[in-house]
C-alpha positions as CSV (number, residue, x, y, z in Angstrom):
1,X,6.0,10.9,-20.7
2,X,5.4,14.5,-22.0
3,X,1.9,15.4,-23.3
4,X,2.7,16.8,-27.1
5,X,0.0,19.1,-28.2
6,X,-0.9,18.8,-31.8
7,X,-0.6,21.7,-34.4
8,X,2.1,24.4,-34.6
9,X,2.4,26.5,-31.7
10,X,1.3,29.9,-32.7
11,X,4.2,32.6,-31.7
12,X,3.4,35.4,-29.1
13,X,2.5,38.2,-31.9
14,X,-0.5,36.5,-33.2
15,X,-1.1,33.7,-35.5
16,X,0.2,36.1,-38.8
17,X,2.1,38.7,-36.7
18,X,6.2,38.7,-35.8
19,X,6.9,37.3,-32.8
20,X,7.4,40.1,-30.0
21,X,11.1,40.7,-29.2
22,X,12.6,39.3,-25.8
23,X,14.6,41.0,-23.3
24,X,16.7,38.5,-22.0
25,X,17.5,39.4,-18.3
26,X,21.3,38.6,-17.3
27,X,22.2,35.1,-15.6
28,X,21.8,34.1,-11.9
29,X,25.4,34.6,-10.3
30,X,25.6,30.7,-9.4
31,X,25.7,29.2,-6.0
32,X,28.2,29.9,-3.4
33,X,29.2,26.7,-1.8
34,X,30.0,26.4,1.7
35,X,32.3,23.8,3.0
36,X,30.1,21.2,5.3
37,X,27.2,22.1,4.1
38,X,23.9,20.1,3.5
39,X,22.4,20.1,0.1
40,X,18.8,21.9,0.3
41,X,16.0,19.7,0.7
42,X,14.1,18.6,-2.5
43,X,11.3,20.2,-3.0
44,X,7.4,18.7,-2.4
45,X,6.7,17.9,-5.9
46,X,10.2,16.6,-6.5
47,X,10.0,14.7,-3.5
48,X,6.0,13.4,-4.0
49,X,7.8,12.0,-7.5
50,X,10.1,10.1,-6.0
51,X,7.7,8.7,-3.5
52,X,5.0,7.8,-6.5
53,X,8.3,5.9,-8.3
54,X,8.7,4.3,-5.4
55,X,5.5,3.1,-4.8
56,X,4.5,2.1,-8.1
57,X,8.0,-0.3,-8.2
58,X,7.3,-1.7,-4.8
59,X,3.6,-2.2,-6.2
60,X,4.6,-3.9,-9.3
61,X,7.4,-6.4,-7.3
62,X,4.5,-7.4,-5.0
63,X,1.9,-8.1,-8.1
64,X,5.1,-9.9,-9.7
65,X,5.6,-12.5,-6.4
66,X,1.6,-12.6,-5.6
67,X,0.5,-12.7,-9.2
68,X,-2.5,-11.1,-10.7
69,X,-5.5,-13.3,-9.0
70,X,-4.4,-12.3,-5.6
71,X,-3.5,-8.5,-6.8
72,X,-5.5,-5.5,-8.6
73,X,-3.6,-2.7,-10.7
74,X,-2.7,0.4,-8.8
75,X,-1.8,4.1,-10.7
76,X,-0.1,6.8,-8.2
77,X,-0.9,10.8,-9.0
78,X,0.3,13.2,-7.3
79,X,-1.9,16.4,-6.2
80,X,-2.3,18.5,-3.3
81,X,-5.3,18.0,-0.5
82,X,-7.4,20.8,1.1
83,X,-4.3,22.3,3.0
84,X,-2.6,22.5,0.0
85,X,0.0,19.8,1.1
86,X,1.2,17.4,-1.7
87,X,0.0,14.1,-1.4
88,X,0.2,10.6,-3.2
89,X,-3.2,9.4,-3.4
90,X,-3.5,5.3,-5.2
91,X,-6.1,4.9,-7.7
92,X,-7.6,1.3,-7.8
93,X,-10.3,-0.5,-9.9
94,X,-13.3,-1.2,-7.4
95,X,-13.7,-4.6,-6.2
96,X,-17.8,-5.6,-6.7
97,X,-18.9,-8.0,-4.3
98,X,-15.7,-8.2,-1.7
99,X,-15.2,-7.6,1.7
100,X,-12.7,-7.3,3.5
101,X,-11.5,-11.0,5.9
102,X,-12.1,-8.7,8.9
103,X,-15.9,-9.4,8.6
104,X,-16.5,-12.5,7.2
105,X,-18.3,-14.7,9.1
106,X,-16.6,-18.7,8.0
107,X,-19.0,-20.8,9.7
108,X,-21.9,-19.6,6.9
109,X,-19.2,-21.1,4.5
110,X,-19.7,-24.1,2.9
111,X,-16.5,-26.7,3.7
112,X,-15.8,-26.6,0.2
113,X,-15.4,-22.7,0.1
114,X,-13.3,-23.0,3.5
115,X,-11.1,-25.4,2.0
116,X,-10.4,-23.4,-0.4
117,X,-9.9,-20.3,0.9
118,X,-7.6,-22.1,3.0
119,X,-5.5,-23.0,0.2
120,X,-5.4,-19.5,-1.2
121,X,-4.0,-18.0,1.9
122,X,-1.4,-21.0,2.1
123,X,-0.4,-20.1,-0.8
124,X,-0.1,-16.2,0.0
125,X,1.9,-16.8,3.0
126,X,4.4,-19.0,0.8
127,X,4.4,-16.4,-1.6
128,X,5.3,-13.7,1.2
129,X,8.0,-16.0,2.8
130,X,9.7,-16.0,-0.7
131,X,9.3,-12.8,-1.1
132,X,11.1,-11.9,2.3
133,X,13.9,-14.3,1.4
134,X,14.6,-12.9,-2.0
135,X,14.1,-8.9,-1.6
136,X,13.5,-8.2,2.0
137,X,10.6,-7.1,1.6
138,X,6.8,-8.6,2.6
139,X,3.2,-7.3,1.7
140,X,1.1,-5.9,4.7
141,X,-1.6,-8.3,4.6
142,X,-3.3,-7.4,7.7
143,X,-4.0,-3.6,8.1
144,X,-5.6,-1.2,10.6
145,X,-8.3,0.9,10.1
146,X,-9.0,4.4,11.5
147,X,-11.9,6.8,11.4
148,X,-10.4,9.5,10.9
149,X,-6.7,11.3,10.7
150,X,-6.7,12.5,14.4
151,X,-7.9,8.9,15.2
152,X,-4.8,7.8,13.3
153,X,-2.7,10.5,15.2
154,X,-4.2,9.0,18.4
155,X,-3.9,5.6,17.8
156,X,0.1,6.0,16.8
157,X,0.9,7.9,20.0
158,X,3.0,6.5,22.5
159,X,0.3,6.1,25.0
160,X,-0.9,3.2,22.7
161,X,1.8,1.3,22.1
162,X,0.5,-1.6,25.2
163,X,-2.5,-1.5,22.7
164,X,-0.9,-1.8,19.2
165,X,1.6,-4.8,20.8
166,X,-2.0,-6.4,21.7
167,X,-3.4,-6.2,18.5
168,X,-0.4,-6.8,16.2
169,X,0.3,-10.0,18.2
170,X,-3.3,-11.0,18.9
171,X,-5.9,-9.8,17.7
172,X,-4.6,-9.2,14.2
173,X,-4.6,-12.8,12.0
174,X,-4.6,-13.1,8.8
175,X,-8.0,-14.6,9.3
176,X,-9.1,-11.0,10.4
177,X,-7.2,-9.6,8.1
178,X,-8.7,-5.5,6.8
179,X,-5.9,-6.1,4.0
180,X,-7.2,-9.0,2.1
181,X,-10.9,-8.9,0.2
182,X,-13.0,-11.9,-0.2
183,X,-14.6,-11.2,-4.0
184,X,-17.8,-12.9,-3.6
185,X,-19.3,-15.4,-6.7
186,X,-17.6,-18.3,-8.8
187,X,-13.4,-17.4,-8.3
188,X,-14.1,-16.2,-4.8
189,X,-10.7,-15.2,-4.9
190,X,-8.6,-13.1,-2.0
191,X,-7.5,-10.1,-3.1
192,X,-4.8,-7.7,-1.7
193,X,-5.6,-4.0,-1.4
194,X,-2.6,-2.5,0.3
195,X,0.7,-1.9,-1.1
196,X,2.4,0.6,0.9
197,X,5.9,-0.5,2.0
198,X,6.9,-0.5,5.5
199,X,8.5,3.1,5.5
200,X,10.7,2.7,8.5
201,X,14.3,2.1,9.6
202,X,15.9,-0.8,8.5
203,X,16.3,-2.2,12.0
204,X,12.4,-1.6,12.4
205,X,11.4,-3.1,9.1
206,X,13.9,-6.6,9.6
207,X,12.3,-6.7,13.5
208,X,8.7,-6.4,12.2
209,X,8.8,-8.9,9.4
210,X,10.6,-11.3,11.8
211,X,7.7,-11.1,14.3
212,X,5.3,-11.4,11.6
213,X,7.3,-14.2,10.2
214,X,6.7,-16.1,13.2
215,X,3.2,-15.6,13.6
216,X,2.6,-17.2,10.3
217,X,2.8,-20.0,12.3
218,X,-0.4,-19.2,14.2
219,X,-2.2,-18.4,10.9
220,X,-1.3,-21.8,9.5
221,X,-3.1,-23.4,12.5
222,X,-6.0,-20.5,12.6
223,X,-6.5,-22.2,8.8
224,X,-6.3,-25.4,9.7
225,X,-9.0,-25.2,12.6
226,X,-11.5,-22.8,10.2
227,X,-11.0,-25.3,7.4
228,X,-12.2,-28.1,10.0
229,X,-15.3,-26.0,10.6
230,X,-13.6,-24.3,13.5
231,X,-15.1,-21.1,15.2
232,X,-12.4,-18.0,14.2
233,X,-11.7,-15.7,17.1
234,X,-12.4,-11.8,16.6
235,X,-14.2,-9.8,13.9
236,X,-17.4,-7.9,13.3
237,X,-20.1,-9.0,16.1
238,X,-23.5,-9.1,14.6
């Protein structure tokens, strides 16, 4: 909401003095409307708003479905980065002790832990399927990481695409998952990090969240052999 300063605003001629007369300069003639024509874009901050709204709804749906042990709180700003370009960065509470699925190592687990970790992400991938069925709509729970931006650029071009099919239906489980932190101690509870919704059409988003629908199925029985003491396939080599 607005930010109300306190005190009595002091007027422009001084704390004691009058207040300075105004010239009041005549109206803008208004807008001439052309038939067929587009409305003019929004402009950055208006549109960075909207996209922070957004977010912050599609953030608090997902911590509604998942529910707050398997979700932190999120807080959008909006500011502009070294190029002056307006951005939306998130704000999160740090996670102490966590890493991220992508390089956990399950064999040092005791079977107890697996076990339950096992049960958690069951759980999550119920949660998502409901989710999907109700809003159309499913958290990214697996993630890619990039170095940099022109990494990101580089990864994303069309030269890639052989490469991104590979790893979205491959290499990418949920057991490798960069999305999803394991918080280390007594809860040892996973923890979702990324809440970004799927910003494409809405042919794209109902063809990705099919595919990734489907290979639930494979995570199911990636859990079921790690709970069994299985060796998982993939992440950080020591």
């Amino acid at each position: 909401g607005p930010v109300r300063a306190r005190g009595r605003a002091r007027p422009p001629g001084g704390a004691r003095g009058r207040a300075a007369p105004r010239r009041l300069s005549p109206p803008p003639p208004p807008p001439r409307r052309c038939s067929g024509a587009r409305a003019p874009p929004p402009p950055p901050a208006g549109a960075a708003l909207a996209r922070a709204r957004a977010m912050r709804a599609h953030t608090a749906e997902l911590i509604a479905w998942l529910g707050p042990r398997h979700t932190i709180p999120s807080q959008y700003v909006i500011g502009r980065d070294s190029a002056g370009q307006v951005q939306v960065p998130v704000i999160q509470p740090y996670v102490r002790h966590a890493r991220p699925l992508h390089d956990v190592d399950f064999n040092t687990l005791a079977p107890a832990a697996r076990r339950d970790l096992a049960a958690q992400l069951r759980w999550i991938v119920r949660r998502s399927r409901a989710m999907y069925r109700a809003t159309g709509q499913m958290p990214d729970l697996y993630g890619r990481t990039s170095a940099s931006a022109t990494e990101r650029r580089h990864l994303n071009g069309p030269r890639q695409l052989p490469r991104r099919l590979w790893s979205f239906l491959v290499q990418r489980s949920l057991l490798r998952a960069h999305n999803l932190l394991l918080e280390n101690g007594p809860a040892c509870r996973i923890v979702l990090v990324d809440y970004d919704p799927v910003r494409r059409s809405r042919l794209y988003r109902r063809a990705y969240f099919t595919a990734r629908r489907l290979l639930f199925w494979r995570d199911l029985a990636l859990l079921a052999w790690m709970e069994r003491g299985g060796r998982v396939p993939g992440g950080r080599r020591p």
